[in-house]
C-alpha positions in Angstrom: 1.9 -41.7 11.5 1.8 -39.7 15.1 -0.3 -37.1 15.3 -0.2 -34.6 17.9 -3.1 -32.6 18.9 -3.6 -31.9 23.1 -2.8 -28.1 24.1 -1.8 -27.4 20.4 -4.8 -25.9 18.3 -4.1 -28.3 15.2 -3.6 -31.5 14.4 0.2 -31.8 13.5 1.2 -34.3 11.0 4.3 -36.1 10.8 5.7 -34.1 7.6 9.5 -34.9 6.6 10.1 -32.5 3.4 12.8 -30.7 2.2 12.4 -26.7 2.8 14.2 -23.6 2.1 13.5 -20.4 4.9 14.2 -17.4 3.1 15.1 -14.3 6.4 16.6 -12.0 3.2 19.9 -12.4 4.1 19.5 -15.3 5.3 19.0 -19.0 4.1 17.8 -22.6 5.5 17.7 -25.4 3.7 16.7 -27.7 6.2 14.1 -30.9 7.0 10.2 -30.3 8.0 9.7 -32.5 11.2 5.9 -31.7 11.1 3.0 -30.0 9.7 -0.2 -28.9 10.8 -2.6 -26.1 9.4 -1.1 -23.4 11.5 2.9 -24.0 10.9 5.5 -26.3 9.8 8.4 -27.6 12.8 11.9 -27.2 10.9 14.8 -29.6 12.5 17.9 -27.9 12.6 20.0 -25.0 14.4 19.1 -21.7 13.6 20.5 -18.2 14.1 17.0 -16.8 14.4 14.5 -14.8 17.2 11.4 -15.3 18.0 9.2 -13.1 15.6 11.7 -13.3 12.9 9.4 -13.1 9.0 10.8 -15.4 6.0 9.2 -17.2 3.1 8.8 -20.8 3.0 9.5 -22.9 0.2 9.0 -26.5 -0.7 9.6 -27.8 -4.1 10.0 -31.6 -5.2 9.3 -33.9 -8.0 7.0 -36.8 -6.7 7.9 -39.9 -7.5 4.1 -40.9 -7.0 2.4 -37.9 -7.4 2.1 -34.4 -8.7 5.5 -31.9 -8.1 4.8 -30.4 -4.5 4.6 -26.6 -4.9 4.1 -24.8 -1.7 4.9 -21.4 -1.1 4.4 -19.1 2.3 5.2 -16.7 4.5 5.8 -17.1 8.0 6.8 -16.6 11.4 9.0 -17.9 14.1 7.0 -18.5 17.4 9.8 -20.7 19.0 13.0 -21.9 18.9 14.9 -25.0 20.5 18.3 -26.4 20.4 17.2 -28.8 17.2 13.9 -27.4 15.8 12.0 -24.3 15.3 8.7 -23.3 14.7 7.5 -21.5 12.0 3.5 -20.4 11.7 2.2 -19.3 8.5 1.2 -15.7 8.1 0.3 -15.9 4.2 -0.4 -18.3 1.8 -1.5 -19.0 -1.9 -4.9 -20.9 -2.9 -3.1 -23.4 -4.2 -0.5 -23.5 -1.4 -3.8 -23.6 0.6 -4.9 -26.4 -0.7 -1.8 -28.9 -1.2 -1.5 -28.0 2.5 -5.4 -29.4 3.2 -5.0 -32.5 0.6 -1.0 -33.0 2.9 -2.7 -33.1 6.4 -6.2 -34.9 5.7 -4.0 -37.6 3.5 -1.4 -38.0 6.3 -3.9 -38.0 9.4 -4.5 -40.7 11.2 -8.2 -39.2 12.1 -9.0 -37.3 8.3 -12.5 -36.3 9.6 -10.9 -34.4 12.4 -8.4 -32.7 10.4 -11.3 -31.9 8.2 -13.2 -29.7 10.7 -10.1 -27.8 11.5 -10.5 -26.2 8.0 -13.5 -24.3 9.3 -11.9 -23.2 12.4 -10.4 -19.4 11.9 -6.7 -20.0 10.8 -4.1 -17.8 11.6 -3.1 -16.9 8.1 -3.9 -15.0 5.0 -4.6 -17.1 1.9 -4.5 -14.6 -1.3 -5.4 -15.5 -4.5 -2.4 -13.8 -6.0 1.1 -14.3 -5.3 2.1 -12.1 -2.6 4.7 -14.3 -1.1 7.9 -13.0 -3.3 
């Protein structure tokens, strides 16, 4: 399990889930490539600009675990050829915290990850759900 940390301000996790990226009249259903507390990577092409809003969805059964449940909102801050970026802007509590027990479960360095949750993140977590 790569992480990647350097010029990037969290630790990003190799993540691969299935998503849906809601634009309103427009929908991905694509791959995560990675995750870290500030955003997900999404692999695929993408008829998108930078800034665009959506909600992000990931929903599946565990076969060794509990149902992942995760809902956001989000941004996109770049684009390539065969990913894009998306950085959270809103979340759920619980979203919140399926997103802390993903990363410090998946890090190579847990204690690390750990002190990121103290740093200001870039996103809102609400205790209702103001993602729909």
């Amino acid at each position: 399990m790569a992480n990647t940390v350097g010029i990037r301000r969290f630790t990003r996790i190799n993540f691969e889930q299935d998503v849906l990226l809601d634009f309103g009249e427009t929908h991905y259903e694509q791959s995560t490539c990675n995750l870290s507390l500030g955003g997900i990577c999404v692999r695929g092409h993408f008829a998108q600009e930078l800034g665009d809003c959506c909600k992000i969805e990931m929903r599946q059964a565990g076969t060794s675990g509990p149902t992942v449940d995760f809902q956001a909102k989000g941004k996109v801050v770049w684009i390539s050829s065969e990913n894009m970026a998306v950085e959270f802007t809103e979340m759920q509590y619980d979203s919140f915290l399926f997103l802390q027990t993903a990363l410090i479960y998946q890090a190579e360095d847990p204690l690390l990850v750990s002190c990121e949750f103290c740093r200001d993140v870039t996103f809102q977590v609400v205790e209702e759900d103001h993602t729909t």
